[in-house]
matplotlib code that plots the C-alpha trace (Angstrom):
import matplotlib.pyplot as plt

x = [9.2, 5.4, 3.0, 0.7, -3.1, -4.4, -7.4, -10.0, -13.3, -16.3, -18.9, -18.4, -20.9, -18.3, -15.9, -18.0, -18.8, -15.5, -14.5, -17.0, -16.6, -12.8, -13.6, -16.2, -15.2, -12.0, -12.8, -15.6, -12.9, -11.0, -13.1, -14.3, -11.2, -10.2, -13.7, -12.9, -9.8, -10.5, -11.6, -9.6, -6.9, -3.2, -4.8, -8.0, -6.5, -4.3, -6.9, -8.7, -5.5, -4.6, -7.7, -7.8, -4.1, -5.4, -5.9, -3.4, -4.7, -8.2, -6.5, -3.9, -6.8, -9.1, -6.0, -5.3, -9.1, -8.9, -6.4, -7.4, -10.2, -8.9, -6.2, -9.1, -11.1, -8.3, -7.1, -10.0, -9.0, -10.5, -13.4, -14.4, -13.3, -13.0, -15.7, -18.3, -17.9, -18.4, -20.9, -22.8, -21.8, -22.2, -25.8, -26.3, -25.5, -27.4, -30.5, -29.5, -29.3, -32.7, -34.2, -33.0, -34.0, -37.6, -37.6, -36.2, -38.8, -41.8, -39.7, -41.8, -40.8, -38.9, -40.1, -38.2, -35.5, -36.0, -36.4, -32.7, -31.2, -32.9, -33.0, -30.1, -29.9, -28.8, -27.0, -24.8, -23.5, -23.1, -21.2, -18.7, -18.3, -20.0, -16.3, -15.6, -18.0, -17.8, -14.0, -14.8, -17.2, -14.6, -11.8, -14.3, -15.2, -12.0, -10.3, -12.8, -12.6, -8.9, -9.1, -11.9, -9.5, -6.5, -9.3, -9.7, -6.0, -5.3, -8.0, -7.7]
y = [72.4, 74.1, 72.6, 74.7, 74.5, 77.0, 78.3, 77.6, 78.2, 77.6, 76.4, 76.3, 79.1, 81.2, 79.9, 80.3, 83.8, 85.1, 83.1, 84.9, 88.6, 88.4, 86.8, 89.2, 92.2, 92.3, 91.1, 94.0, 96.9, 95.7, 95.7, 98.8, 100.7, 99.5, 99.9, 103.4, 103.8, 102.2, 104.8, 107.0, 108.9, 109.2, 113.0, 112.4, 109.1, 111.7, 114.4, 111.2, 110.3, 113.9, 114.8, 111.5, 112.5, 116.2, 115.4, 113.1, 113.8, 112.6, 109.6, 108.5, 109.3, 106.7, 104.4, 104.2, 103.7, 100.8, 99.0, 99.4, 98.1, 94.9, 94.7, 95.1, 92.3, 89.9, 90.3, 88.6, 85.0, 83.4, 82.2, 85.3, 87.9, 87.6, 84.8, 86.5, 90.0, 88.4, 86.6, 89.9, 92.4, 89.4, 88.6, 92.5, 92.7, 90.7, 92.2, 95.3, 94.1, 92.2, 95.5, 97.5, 95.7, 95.3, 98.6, 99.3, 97.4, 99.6, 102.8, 104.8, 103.0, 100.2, 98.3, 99.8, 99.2, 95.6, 95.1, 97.5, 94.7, 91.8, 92.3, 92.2, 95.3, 93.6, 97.4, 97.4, 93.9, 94.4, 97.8, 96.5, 92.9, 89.6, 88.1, 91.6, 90.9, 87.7, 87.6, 90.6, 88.3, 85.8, 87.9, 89.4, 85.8, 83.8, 86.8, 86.7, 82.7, 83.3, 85.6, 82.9, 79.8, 82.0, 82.8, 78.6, 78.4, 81.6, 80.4, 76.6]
z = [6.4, 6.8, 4.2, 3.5, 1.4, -1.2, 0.3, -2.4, -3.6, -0.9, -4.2, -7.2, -8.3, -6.5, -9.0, -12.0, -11.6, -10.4, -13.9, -15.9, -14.1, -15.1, -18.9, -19.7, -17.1, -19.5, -22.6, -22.9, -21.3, -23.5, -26.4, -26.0, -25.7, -29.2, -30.6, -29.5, -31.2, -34.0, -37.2, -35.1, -36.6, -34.4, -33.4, -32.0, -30.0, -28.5, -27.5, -25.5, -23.6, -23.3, -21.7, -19.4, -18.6, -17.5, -13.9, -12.6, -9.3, -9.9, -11.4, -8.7, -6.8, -8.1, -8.8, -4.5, -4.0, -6.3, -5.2, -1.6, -2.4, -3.8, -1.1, 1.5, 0.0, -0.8, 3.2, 3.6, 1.3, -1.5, 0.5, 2.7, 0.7, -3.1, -3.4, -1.0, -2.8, -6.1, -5.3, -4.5, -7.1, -10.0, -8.8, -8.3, -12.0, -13.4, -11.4, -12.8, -16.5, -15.7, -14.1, -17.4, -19.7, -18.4, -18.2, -21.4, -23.2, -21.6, -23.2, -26.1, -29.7, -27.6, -30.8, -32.8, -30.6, -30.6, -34.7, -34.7, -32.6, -33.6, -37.5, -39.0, -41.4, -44.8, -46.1, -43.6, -43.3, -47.3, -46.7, -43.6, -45.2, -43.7, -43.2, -41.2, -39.2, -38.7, -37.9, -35.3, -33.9, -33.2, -32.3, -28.7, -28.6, -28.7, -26.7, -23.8, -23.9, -23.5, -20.4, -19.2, -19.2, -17.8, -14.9, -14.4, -14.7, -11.6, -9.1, -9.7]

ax = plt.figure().add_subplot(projection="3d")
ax.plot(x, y, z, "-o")
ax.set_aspect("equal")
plt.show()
């Protein structure tokens, strides 16, 4: 009988950030698409899907250039392929949040921007309910935590 190794990690900042780009890749798709959906009545969740639905070309499409993407990268192992394109687009994104947010803060009335999301406004906490908030909070938190460990568990 052949015993074979798991190929693993080459570093462990490969591991971290293909740990983090699946926790927080997911947790904020995920997110977002039930932020969407959620003071949305049955009707207007089914105009979205209906209009996403429109062009099943585009979408197989897009579907085949994904996954031979990944297929393409994965050929490649853990250490060459997944690790080595990770390491890349996670760096390349946070340049790109670093680069926009620079530049955001040299915007006109960037200011204001900053006292929106730095101050909490005290009316709308009141009007949504601290412990809604605060259990929202912890819901993105614990989920993306979840997909985080599951990561550790895959690719350990």
């Amino acid at each position: 009988m052949e015993n074979k190794t798991r190929e693993t990690f080459g570093s462990r900042l490969g591991f971290i950030l293909v740990s983090a780009g699946c926790a927080i890749g997911i947790g904020n798709v995920w997110k977002s698409l039930t932020g969407t959906f959620e003071d949305t009545g049955p009707d207007e969740a089914a105009t979205v899907f209906s209009d996403m639905l429109a062009n099943p070309s585009e979408l197989l499409i897009f579907m085949a250039v994904t996954v031979v993407a990944g297929f393409l990268v994965l050929s490649f192992g853990v250490k060459n392929g997944l690790e080595r394109v990770n390491k890349f687009m996670m760096i390349g994104l946070l340049a790109l949040i670093l680069i926009l947010a620079v530049m955001s803060l040299t915007l006109e009335k960037a200011s204001e921007g900053m006292k929106f999301y730095l101050l909490p406004d005290i009316d709308s906490i009141k009007s949504v309910g601290l412990f809604n908030i605060i259990t929202a909070a912890m819901n993105q938190a614990f989920f993306t935590l979840n997909l985080g460990i599951t990561a550790i568990e895959v690719y350990r």
